[in-house]
ZADO-1210 file (C-alpha; in nm, 4 decimals, padded with zeros to 6 digits):
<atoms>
<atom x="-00.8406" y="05.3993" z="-04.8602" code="UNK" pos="1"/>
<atom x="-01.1627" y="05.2749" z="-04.7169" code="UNK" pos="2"/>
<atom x="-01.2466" y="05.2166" z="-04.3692" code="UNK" pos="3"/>
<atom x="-01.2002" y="04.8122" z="-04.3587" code="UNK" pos="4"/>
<atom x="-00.8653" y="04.8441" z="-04.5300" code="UNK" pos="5"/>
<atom x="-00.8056" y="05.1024" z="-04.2312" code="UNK" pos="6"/>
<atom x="-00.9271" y="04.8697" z="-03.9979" code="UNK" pos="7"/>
<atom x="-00.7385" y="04.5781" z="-04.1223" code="UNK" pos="8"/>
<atom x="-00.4265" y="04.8010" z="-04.0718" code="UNK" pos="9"/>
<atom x="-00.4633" y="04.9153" z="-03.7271" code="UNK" pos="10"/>
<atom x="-00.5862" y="04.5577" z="-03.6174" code="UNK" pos="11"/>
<atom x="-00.2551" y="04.4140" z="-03.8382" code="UNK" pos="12"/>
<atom x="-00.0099" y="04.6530" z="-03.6196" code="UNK" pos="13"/>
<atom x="-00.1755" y="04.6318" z="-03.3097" code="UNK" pos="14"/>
<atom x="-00.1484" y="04.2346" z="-03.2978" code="UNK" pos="15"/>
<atom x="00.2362" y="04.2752" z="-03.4443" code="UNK" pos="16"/>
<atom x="00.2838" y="04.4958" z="-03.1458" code="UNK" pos="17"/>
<atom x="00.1407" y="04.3009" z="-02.9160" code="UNK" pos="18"/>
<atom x="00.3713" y="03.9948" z="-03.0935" code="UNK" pos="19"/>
<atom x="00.6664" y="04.2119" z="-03.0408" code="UNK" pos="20"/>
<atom x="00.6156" y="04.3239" z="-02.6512" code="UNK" pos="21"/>
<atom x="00.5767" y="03.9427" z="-02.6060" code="UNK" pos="22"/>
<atom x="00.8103" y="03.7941" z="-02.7366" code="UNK" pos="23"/>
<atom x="01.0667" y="04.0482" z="-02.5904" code="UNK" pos="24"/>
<atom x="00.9445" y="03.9720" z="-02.2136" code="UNK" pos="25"/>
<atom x="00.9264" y="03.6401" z="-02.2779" code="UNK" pos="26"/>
<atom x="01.3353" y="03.6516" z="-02.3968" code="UNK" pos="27"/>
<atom x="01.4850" y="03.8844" z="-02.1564" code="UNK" pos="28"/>
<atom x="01.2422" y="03.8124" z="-01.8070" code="UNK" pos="29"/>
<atom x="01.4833" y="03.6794" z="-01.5539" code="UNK" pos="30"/>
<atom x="01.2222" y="03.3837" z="-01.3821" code="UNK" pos="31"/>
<atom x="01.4668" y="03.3191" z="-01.0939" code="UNK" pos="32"/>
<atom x="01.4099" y="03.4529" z="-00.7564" code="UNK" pos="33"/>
<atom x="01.1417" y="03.7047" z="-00.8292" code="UNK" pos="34"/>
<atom x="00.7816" y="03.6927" z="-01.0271" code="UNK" pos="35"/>
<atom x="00.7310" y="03.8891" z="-01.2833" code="UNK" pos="36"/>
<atom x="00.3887" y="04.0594" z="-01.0400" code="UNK" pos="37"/>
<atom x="00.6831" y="04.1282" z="-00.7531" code="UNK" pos="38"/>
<atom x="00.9171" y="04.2853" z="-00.9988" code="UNK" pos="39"/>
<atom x="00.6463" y="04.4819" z="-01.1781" code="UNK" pos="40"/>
<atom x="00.4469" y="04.5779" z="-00.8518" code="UNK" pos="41"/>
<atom x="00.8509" y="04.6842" z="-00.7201" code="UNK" pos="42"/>
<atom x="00.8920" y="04.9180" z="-01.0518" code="UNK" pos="43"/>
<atom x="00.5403" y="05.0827" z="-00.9899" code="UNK" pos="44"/>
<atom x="00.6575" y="05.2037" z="-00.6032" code="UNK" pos="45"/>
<atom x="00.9775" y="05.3117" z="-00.7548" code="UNK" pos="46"/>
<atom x="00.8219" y="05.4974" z="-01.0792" code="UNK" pos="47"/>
<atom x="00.5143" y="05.6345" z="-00.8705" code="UNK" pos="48"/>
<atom x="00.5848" y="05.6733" z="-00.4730" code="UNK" pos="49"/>
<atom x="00.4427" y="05.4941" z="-00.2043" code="UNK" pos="50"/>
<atom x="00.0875" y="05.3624" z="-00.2480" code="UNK" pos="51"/>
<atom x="-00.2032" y="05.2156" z="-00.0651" code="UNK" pos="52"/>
<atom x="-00.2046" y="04.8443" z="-00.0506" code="UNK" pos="53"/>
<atom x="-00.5425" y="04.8484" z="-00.2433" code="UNK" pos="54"/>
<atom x="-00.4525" y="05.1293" z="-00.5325" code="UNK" pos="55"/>
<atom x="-00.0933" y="04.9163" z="-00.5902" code="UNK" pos="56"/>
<atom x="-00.3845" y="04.6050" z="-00.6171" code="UNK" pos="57"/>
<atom x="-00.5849" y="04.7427" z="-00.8641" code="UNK" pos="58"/>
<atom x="-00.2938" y="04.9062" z="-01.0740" code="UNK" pos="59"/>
<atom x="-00.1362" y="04.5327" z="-01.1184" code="UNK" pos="60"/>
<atom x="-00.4676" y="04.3973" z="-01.1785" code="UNK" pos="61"/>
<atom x="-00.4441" y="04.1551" z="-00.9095" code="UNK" pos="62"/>
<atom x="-00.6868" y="04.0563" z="-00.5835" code="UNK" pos="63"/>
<atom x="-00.6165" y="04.2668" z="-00.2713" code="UNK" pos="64"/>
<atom x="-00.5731" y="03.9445" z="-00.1043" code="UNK" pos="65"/>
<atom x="-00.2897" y="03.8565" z="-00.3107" code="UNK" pos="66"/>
<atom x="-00.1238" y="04.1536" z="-00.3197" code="UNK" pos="67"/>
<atom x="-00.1037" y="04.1616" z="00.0457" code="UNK" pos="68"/>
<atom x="00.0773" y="03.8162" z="00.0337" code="UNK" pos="69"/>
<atom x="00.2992" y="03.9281" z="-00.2233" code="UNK" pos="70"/>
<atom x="00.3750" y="04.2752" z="-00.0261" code="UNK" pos="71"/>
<atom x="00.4266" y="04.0278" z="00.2807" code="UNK" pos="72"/>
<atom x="00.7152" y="03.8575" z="00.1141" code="UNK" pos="73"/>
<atom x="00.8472" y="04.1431" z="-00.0292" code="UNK" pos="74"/>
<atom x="00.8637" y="04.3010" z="00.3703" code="UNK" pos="75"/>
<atom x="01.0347" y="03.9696" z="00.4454" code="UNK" pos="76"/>
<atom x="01.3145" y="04.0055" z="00.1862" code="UNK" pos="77"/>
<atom x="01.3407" y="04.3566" z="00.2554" code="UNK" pos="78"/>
<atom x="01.2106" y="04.4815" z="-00.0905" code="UNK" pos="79"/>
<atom x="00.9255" y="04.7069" z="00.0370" code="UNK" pos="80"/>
<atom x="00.8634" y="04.8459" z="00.3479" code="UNK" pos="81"/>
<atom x="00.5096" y="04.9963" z="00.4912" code="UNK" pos="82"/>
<atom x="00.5000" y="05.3470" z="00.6197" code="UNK" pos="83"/>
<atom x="00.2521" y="05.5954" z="00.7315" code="UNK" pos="84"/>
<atom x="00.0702" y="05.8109" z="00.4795" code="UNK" pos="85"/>
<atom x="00.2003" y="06.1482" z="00.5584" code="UNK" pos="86"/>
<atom x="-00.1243" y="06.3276" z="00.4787" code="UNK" pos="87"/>
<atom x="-00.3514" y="06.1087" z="00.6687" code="UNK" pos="88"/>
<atom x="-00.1861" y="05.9001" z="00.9491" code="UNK" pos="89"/>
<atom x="-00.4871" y="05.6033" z="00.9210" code="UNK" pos="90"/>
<atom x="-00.3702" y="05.4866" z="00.6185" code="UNK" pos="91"/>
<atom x="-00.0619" y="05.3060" z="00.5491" code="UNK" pos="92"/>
<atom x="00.1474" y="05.2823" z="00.2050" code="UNK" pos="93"/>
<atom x="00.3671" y="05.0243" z="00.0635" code="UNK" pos="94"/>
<atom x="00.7156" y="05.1817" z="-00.0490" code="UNK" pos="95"/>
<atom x="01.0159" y="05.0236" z="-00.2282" code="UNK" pos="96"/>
<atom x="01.3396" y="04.9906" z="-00.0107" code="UNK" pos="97"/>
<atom x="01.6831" y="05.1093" z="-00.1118" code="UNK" pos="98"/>
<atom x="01.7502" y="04.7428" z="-00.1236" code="UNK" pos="99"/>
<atom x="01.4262" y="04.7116" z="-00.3840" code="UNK" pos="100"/>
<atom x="01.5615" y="04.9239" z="-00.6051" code="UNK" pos="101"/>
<atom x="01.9451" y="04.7815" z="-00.6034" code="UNK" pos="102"/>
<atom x="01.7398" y="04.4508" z="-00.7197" code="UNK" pos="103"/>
<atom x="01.5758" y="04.6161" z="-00.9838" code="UNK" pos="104"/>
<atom x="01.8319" y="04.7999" z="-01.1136" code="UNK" pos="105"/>
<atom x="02.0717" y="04.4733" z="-01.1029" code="UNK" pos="106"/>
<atom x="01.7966" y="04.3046" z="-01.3030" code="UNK" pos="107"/>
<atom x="01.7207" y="04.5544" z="-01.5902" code="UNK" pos="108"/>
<atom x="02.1074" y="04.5287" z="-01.6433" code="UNK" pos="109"/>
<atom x="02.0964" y="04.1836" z="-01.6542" code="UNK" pos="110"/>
<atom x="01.8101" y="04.2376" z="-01.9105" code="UNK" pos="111"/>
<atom x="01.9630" y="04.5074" z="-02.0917" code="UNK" pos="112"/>
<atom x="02.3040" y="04.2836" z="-02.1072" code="UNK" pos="113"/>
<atom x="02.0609" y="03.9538" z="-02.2527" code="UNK" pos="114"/>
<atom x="01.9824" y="04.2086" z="-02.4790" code="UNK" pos="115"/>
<atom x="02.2348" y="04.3753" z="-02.6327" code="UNK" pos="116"/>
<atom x="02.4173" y="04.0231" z="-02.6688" code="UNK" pos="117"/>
<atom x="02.0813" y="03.8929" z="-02.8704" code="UNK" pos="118"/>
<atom x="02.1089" y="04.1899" z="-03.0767" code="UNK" pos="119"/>
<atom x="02.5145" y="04.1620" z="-03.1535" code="UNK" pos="120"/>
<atom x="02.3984" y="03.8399" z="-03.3787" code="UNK" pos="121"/>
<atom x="02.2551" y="04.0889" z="-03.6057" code="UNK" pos="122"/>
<atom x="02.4211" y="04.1949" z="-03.8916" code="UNK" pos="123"/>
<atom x="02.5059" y="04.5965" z="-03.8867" code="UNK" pos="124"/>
<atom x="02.2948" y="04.6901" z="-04.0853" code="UNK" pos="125"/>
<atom x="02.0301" y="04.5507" z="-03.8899" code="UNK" pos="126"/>
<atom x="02.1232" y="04.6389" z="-03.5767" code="UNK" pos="127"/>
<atom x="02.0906" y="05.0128" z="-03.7762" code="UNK" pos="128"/>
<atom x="01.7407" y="04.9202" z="-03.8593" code="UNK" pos="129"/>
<atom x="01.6420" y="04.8343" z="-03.5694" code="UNK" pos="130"/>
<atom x="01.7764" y="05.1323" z="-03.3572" code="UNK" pos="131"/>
<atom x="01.5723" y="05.3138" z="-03.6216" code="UNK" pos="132"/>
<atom x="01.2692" y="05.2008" z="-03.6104" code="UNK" pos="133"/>
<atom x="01.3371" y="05.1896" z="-03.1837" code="UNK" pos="134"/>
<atom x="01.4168" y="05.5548" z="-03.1796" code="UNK" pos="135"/>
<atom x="01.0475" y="05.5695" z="-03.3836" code="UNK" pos="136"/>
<atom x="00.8559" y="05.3491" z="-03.2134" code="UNK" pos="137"/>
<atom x="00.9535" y="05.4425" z="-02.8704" code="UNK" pos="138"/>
<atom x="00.8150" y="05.7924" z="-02.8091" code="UNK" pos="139"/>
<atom x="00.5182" y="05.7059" z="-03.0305" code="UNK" pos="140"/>
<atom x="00.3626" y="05.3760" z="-02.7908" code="UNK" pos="141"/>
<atom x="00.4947" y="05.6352" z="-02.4653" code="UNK" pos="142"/>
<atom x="00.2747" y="05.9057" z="-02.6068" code="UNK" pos="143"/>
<atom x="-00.0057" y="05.6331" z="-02.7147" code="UNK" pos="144"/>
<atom x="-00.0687" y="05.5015" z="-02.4099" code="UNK" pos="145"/>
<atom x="-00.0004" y="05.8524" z="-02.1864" code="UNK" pos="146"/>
<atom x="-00.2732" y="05.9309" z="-02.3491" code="UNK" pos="147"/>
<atom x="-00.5180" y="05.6446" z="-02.3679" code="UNK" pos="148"/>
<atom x="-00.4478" y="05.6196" z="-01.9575" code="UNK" pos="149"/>
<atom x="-00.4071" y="06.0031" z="-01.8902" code="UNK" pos="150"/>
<atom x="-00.3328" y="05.8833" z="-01.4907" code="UNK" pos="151"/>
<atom x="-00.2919" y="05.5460" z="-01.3375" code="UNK" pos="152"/>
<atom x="-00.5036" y="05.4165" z="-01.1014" code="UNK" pos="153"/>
<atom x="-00.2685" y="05.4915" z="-00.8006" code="UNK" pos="154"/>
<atom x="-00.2416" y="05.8534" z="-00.8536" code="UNK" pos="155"/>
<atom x="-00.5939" y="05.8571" z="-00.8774" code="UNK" pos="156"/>
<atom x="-00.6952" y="05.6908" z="-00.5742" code="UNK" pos="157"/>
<atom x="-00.4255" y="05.9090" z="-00.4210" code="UNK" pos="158"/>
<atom x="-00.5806" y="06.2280" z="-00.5332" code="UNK" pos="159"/>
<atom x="-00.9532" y="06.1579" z="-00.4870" code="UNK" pos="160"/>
<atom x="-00.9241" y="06.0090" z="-00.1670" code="UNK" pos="161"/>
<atom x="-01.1489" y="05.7651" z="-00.2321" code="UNK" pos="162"/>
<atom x="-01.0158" y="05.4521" z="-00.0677" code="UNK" pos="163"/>
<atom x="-00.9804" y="05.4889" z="00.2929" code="UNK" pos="164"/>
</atoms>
C-alpha cells in the first residue's frame, strides 16, 4: 500500500471518528440546567482531584476569567467548593462537592438511559455489532489518546509547581 492510500485511510477514520463522538454528544447531552463547560469542568475535579483555578482553565481550554465565573456559579449551587491546597496553604483549589457528583452521576444515567433506549430500535443483530465493534474501539481511542497526552495539564501544573 503506498503512503497516500495510507494517508487517505487514517484521515478517512479519523474524520468518521470525529463524526461519531459528535453526533453521540450531540444526541445524549442533557442542555437543561447545566453547560456542557460546567458538567465537563465538574467530571475533571471528580476524575482528577482538586485543582488550581488556572490548571482547571487551561485543561477546559477556556479564559481564566471565565472559568472563575463559571466556578462562581458552581459555589452558588453547591457543585464545587474551594479549599486550601494542602501542600502549600497560598494557593487555593476548586473541588467537586458530594452534591457535584450526585448531579453527575444522575446525568450520565439519564444519558446512559437516552442511550440504551436509542439503541433498543436496533435490530439484534445490530445491537451485536455494535457492542462489538464498542468492546474494540473502546480500549483502542483510551490507549490512543493516554498516549498522545501522557498527563493532563492539571497534573502537570500540580507537579511542577509552576503556577503559583
Amino acid at each position: 500500500m503506498d503512503q497516500s492510500h495510507s494517508e487517505d485511510r487514517l484521515q478517512e477514520t479519523a474524520r468518521a471518528l470525529a463524526d461519531l463522538a459528535s453526533v453521540v454528544v450531540r444526541a445524549v447531552t442533557d442542555r437543561r440546567g447545566m453547560s456542557f463547560t460546567a458538567a465537563s469542568a465538574l467530571a475533571r475535579l471528580e476524575r482528577e482531584g482538586p485543582a488550581r483555578l488556572t490548571a482547571l482553565a487551561a485543561a477546559e481550554g477556556v479564559t481564566q476569567p471565565s472559568m472563575t465565573q463559571l466556578v462562581q456559579r458552581l459555589e452558588r449551587q453547591e457543585l464545587a467548593l474551594r479549599i486550601d491546597d494542602p501542600e502549600d496553604g497560598r494557593v487555593t483549589l476548586v473541588a467537586i462537592t458530594d452534591t457535584g457528583r450526585a448531579i453527575l452521576a444522575e446525568r450520565r444515567q439519564e444519558r446512559d438511559t437516552r442511550l440504551a433506549t436509542l439503541l433498543s430500535t436496533l435490530p439484534d443483530e445490530e445491537q451485536q455489532a455494535l457492542a462489538t465493534a464498542m468492546r474494540t474501539a473502546l480500549p483502542l481511542v483510551q490507549r490512543m489518546l493516554q498516549d498522545g497526552t501522557q498527563q493532563s495539564p492539571l497534573l502537570e501544573q500540580r507537579n511542577t509547581g509552576s503556577e503559583r
